[in-house]
C-alpha positions in Angstrom: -9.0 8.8 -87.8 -7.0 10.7 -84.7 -7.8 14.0 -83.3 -5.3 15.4 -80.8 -6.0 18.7 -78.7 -4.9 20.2 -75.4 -6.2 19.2 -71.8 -9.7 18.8 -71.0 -10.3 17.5 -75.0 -10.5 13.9 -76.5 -6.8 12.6 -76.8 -7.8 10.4 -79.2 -11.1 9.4 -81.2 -11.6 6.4 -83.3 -14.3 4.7 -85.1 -14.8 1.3 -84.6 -15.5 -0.6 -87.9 -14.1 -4.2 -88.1 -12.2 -6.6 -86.0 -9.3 -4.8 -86.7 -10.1 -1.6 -85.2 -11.3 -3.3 -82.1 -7.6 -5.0 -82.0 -6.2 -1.5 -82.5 -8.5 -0.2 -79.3 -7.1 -2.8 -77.1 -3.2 -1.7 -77.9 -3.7 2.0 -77.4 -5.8 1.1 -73.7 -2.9 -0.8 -72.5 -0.3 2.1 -74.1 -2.4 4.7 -72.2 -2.5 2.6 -69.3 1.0 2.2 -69.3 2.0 5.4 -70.3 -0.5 7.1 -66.9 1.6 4.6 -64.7 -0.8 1.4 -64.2 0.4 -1.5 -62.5 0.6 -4.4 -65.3 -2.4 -6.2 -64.3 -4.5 -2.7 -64.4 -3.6 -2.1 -68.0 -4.3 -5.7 -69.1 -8.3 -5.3 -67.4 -8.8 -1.9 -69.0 -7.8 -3.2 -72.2 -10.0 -6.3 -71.8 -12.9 -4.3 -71.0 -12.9 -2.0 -73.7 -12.0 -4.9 -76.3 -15.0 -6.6 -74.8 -17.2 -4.0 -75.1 -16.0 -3.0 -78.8 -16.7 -6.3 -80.2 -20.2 -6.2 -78.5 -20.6 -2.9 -80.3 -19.4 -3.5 -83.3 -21.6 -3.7 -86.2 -23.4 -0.1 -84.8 -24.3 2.6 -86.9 -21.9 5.5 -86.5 -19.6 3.6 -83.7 -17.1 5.9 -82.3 -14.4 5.5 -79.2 -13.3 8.3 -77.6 -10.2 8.7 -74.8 -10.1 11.8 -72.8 -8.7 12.8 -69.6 -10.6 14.2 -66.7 -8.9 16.8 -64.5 -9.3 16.1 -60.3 -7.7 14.4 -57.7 -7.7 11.8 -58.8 -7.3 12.2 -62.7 -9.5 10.0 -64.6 -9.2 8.6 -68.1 -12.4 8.6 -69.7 -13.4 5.9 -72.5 -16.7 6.9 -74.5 -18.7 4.4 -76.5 -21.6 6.4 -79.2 -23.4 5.5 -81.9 -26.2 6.2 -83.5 -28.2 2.9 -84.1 -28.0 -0.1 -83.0 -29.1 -2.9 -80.2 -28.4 -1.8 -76.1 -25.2 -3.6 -74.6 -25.4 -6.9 -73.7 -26.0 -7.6 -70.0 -23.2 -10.4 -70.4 -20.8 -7.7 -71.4 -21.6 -5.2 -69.2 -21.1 -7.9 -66.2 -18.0 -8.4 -67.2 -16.6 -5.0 -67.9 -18.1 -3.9 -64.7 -15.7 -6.9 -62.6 -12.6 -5.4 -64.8 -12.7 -1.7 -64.4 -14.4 0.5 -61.9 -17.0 2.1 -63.5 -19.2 1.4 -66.5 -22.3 3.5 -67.2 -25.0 2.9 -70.3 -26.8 6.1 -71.7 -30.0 5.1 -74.2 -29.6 7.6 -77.3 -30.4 8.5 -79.8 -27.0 8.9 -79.6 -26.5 5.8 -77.7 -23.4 6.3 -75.0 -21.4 3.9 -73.2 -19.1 5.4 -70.4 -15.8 3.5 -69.2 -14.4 5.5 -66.5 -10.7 4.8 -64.7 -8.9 6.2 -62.3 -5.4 7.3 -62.9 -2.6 6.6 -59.7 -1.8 9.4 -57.7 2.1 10.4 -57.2 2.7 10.3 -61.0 4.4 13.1 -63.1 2.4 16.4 -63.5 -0.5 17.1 -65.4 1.4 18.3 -68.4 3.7 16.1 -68.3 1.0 13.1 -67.7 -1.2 14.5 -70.8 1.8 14.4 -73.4 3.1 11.3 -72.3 -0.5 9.6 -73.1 -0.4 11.7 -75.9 2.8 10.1 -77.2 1.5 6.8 -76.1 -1.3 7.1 -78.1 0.3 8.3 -81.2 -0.3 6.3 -84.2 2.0 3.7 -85.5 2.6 1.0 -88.3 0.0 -1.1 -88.8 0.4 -4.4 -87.1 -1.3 -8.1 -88.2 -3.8 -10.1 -86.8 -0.8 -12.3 -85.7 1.1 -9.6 -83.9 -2.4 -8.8 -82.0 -2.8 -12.4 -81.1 1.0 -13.3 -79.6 0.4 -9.8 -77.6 -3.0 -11.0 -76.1 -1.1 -14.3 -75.6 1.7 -12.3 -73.4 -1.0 -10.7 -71.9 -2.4 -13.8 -71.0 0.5 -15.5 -69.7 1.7 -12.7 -67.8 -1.6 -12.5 -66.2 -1.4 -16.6 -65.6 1.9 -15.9 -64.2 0.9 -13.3 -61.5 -1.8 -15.3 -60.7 0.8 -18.4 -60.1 2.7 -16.2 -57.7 -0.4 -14.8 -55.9 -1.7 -18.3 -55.5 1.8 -19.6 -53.8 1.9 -16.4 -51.9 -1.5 -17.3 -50.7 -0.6 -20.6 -49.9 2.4 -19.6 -47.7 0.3 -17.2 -46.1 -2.2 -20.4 -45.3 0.6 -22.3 -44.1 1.9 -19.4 -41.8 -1.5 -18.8 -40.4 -2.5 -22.2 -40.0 0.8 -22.9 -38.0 -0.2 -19.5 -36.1 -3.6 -21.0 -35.1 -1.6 -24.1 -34.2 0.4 -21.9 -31.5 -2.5 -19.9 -30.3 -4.8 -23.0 -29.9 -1.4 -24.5 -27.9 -1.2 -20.9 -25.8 -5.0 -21.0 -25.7 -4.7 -24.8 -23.8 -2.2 -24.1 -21.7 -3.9 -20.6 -20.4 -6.7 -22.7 -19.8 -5.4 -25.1 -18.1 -3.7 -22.7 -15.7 -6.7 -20.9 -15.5 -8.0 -24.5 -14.2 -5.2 -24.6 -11.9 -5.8 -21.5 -10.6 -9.4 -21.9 -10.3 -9.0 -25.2 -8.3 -6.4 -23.2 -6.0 -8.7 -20.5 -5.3 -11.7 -22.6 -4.5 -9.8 -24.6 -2.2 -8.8 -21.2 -0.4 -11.9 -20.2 -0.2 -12.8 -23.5 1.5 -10.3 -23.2 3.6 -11.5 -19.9 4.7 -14.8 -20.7 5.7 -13.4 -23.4 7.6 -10.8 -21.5 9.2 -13.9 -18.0 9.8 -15.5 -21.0 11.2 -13.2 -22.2 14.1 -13.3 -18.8 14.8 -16.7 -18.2 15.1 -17.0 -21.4 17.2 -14.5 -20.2 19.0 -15.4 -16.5 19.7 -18.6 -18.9 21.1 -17.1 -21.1 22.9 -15.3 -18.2 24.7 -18.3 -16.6 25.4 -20.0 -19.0 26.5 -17.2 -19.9 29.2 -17.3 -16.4 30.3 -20.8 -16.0 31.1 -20.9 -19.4 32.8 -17.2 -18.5 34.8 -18.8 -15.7 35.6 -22.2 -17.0 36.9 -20.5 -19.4 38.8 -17.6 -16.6 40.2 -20.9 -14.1 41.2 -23.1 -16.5 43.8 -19.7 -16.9 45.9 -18.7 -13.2 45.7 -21.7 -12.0 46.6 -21.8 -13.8 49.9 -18.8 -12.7 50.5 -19.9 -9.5 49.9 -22.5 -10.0 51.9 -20.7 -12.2 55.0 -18.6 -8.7 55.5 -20.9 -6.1 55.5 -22.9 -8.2 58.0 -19.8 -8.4 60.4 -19.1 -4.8 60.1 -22.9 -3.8 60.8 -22.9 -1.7 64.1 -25.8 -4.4 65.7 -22.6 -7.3 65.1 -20.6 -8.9 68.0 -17.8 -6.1 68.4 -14.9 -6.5 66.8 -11.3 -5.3 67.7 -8.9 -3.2 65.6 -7.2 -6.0 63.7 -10.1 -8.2 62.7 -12.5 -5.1 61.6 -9.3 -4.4 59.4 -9.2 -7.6 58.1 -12.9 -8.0 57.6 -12.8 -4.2 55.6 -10.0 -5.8 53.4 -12.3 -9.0 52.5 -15.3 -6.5 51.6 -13.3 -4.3 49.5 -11.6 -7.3 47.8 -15.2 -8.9 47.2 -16.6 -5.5 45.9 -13.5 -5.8 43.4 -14.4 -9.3 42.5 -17.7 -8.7 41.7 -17.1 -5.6 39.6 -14.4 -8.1 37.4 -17.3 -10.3 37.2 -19.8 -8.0 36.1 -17.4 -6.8 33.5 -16.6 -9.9 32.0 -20.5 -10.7 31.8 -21.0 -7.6 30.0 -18.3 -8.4 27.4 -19.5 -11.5 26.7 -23.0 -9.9 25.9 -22.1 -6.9 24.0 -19.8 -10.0 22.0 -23.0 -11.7 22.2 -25.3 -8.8 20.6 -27.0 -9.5 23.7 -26.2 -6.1 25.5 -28.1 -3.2 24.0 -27.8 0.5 25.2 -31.0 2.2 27.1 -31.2 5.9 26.1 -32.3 8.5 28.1 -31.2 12.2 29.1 -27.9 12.3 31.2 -26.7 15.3 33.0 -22.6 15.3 32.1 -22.4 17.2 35.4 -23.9 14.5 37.6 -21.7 12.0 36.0 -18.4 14.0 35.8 -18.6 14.8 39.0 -19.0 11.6 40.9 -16.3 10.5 38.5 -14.2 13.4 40.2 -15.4 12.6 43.8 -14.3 9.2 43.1 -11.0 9.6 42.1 -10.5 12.6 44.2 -11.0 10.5 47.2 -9.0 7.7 46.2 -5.9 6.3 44.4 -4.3 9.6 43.1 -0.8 9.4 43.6 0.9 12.5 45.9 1.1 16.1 43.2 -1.4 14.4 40.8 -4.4 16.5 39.8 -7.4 15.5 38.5 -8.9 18.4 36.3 -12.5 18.2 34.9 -14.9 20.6 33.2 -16.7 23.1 34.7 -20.1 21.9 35.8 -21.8 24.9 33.8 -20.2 24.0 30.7 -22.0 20.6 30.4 -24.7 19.3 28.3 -27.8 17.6 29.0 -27.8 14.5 26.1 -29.2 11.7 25.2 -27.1 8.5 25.7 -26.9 5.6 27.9 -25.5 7.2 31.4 -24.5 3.2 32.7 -22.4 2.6 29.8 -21.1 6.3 29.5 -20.1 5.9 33.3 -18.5 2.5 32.9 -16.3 3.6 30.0 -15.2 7.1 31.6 -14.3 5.2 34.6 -12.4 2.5 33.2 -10.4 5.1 31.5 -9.7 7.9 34.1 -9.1 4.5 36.2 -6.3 3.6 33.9 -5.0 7.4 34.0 -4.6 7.3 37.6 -2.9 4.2 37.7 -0.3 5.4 35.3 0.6 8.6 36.1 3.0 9.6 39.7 3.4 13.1 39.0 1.6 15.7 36.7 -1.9 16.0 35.9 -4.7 14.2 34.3 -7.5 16.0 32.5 -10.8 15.1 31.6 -12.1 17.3 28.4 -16.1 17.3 27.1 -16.4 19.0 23.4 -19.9 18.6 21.6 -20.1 18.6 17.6 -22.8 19.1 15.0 -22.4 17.2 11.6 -24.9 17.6 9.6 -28.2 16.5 11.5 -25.7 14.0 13.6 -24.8 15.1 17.0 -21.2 14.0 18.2 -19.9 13.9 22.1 -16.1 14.1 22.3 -14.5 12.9 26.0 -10.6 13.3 25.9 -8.7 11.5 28.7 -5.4 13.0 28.7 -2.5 12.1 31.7 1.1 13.1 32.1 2.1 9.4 32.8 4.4 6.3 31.7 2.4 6.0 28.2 2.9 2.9 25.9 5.3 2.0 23.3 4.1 2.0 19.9 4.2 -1.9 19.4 2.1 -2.2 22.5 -1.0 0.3 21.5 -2.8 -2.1 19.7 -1.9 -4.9 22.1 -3.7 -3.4 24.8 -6.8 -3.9 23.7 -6.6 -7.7 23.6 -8.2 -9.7 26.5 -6.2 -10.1 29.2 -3.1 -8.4 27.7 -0.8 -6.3 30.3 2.0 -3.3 29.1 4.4 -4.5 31.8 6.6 -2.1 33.0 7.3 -1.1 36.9 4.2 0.6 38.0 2.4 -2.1 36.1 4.1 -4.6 38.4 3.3 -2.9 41.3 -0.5 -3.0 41.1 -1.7 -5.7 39.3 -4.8 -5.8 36.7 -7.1 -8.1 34.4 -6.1 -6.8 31.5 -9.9 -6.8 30.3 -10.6 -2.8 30.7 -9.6 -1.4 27.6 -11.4 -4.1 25.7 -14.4 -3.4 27.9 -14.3 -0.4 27.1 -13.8 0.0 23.4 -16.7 -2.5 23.1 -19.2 -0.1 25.3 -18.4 2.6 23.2 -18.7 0.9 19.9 -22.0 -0.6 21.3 -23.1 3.5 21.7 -22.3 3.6 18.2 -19.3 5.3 18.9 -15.4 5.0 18.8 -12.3 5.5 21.0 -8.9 6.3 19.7 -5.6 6.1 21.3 -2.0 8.0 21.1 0.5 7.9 23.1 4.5 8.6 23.9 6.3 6.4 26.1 7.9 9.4 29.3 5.1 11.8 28.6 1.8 10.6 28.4 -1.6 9.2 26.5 -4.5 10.7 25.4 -7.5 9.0 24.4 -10.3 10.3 22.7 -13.8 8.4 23.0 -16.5 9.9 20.3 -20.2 9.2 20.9 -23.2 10.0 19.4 -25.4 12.2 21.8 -28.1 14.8 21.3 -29.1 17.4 23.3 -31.9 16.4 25.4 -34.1 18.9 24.2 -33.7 17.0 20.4 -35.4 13.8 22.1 -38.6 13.6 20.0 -40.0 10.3 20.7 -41.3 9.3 24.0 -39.3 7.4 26.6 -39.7 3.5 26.0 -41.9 1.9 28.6 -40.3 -1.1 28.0 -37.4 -1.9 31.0 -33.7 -2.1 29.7 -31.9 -5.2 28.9 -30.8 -7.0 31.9 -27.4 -6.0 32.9 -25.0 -6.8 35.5 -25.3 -4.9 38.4 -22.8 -2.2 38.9 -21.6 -2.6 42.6 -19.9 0.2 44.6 -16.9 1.4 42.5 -13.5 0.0 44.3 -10.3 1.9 44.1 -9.2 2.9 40.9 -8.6 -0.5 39.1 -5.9 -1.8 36.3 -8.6 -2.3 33.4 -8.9 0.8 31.5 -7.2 2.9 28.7 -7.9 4.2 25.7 -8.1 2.8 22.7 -7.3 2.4 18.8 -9.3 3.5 15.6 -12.6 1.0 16.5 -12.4 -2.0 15.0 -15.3 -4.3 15.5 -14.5 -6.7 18.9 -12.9 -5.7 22.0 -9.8 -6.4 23.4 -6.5 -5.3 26.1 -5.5 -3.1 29.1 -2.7 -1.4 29.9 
């Protein structure tokens, strides 16, 4: 018996009474299937299921199937199993019906109910359309035999076989392809190791090579030092006795000594004072590049030391229309630094200045700064002289390297000032930085850490400074001394 209403109602209802009817449930799933738009192998496992689960059933008292469709997104087809007496499903049946369709769902009764639920493809025709075409589908026709049930289960079946062939050599080619993939990415994987290898082997050998080569340098930044301080141990017991020799021929209780020879004897001291000075710079290089020169702190006056600075140079070696200009004395600080080193680097740079400059003006500028709980000291040395040539501002601060040029020539250096210098100030904890234009000028900038004296909180150390070389009687201006570059971490040139 068929019933037939509109949407939301059972399309179809039928009682399930023999084998026959069960065959006749199986042709109308797969007609409903086909008729919502199920792929082949969907239709064959609804009709399965149901035909599996109506032979289970059958034999129940009052055994009715019932298709309806359920409106959403997606739609559903509905299959409903009731009757009114009768054993609970088989597990066995319900195991399999459960691996064919999505959703299977027992309800104990009275009235017993056995829910087959399956969702219908999306993109299909419309609703309305949808519902009358699994009306149609659904629609009874001429009765059909046992056989004609039979050959359609056997299609079915070799269909199903079929697509099972194809889906087995499909997987098989997809094997083949991935295994021949794995193939190539185990050869990729090999060869990216092995360069990886390479690489590794290369990259330990430079770093080998490295250390060797950092060091020959460090042995040789040694050895260096090492020959200055001894050069210069053995170059001070000479000029010091020369030193010595002169000043005792020039004392007034010495035989007299004409014109020409007291000359003479006034050149030998002034060339061993100059001796002596090189060689107490070049020990002090080679301990600050030792870590073996370490600052003494104490309260400077900047007017003390700016102004035997300018009574140095003021007395001696500024060229004819050069002035010196300095600070006012009542503009300058009391701070805490070391005043030895300060001196050494002011002079070595106003030295420079003077050496370099025939016409003009050279100016020596003090600015203070506050950063934060840091106090900063700011000397610009500023001249109106040759200057230096962009290749050469870095060169000067190697040892012993001279900018030659004609006023070079004419008054020959050491070439160790600048790098003397730049080392002194990075031993402050400080910096110097150079710029220059070749017909106008350089101006060097030396930064310094320096409090005022009033911020000195600890007491003065008891302990005596750190032997340094003693500073003789400053010559005339000398060749070693300029400014420098950004401070990098060793000394090195002079103009």
């Amino acid at each position: 018996m068929s019933v037939r209403e509109r949407d939301g109602h059972p399309l179809l209802t039928q009682y399930l009474t023999s084998a026959q009817d069960v065959f006749a449930l199986r042709r109308e799933a797969q007609a409903a299937g086909e008729a919502l738009g199920m792929e082949r192998q969907d239709q064959v496992r609804l009709a399965t299921a149901l035909s599996e689960l109506g032979r289970d059933r059958l034999g129940c008292a009052g055994l009715v199937v019932t298709f309806t469709m359920e409106p959403g997104d997606p739609a559903v087809l509905s299959v409903a199993f009731e009757w009114t007496d009768g054993p609970a499903p088989s597990p066995e049946s319900l195991r399999l019906a459960a691996r064919l369709v999505p959703h299977v769902a027992h309800r104990p009764g009275p009235p017993h109910r056995l829910l087959v639920r399956q969702p219908v493809p999306a993109g299909g025709p419309a609703a309305e359309a949808r519902y009358e075409r699994v009306r149609e589908a659904l629609r009874p026709t001429a009765d059909t035999t046992l056989a004609d049930d039979l050959r359609a289960q056997t299609r079915d079946l070799i269909a199903t076989l079929e697509e099972t062939r194809a889906q087995g050599e499909e997987l098989r080619r997809l094997n083949e392809e991935l295994e021949e993939t794995n193939r190539g990415v185990m050869a990729l994987y090999a060869e990216l190791s092995q360069e990886l290898e390479e690489t590794n082997s290369g990259v330990v050998a430079l770093h080998s090579e490295l250390e060797d080569k950092s060091r020959q340098l460090r042995e040789a930044g040694e050895a260096k030092t090492r020959f200055w301080t001894n050069v210069s141990h053995e170059l001070r017991t000479p000029a010091n006795a020369v030193v010595g020799l002169s000043q005792l021929l020039l004392a007034p209780d010495s035989p007299v000594l004409h014109a020409e020879q007291h000359e003479q004897v006034r050149l030998i001291a002034a060339s061993g004072h100059t001796l002596l000075a090189l060689v107490s710079d070049l020990l002090d290089v080679a301990k600050a590049e030792a870590g073996q020169l370490e600052p003494h702190l104490g309260p400077v006056d900047l007017r003390s030391v700016i102004g035997q600075l300018r009574g140095t140079f003021n007395g001696v070696g500024l060229a004819d229309g050069v002035r010196l200009l300095t600070p006012e004395p009542a503009t300058l600080p009391v701070v805490v630094t070391d005043e030895d080193l300060l001196t050494r680097i002011l002079r070595n740079l106003l030295s420079n200045a003077v050496k370099f400059t025939e016409k003009g003006e050279i100016r020596l500028d003090v600015d203070t700064m506050t950063d934060g709980p840091q106090h900063w000291l700011t000397f610009t040395v500023t001249d109106t002289g040759i200057g230096i040539h962009e290749q050469d501002v870095t060169r000067v601060f190697e040892e012993f390297y001279q900018v030659p040029g004609p006023r070079h020539r004419g008054r020959q250096g050491t070439g160790i000032g600048l790098p003397y210098a730049r080392a002194l100030a990075e031993l402050l904890g400080g910096g110097l930085t150079l710029t220059s234009t070749p017909g106008a000028g350089t101006r060097v900038e030396v930064q310094l850490p320096g409090r005022p004296a009033a911020a000195l909180v600890r007491p003065p150390d008891d302990t005596p400074a750190p032997e340094r070389s003693p500073e003789p009687a400053p010559p005339a201006p000398g060749p070693d001394a300029v400014p420098s570059v950004p401070t990098p971490r060793r000394p090195t040139g002079d103009r």
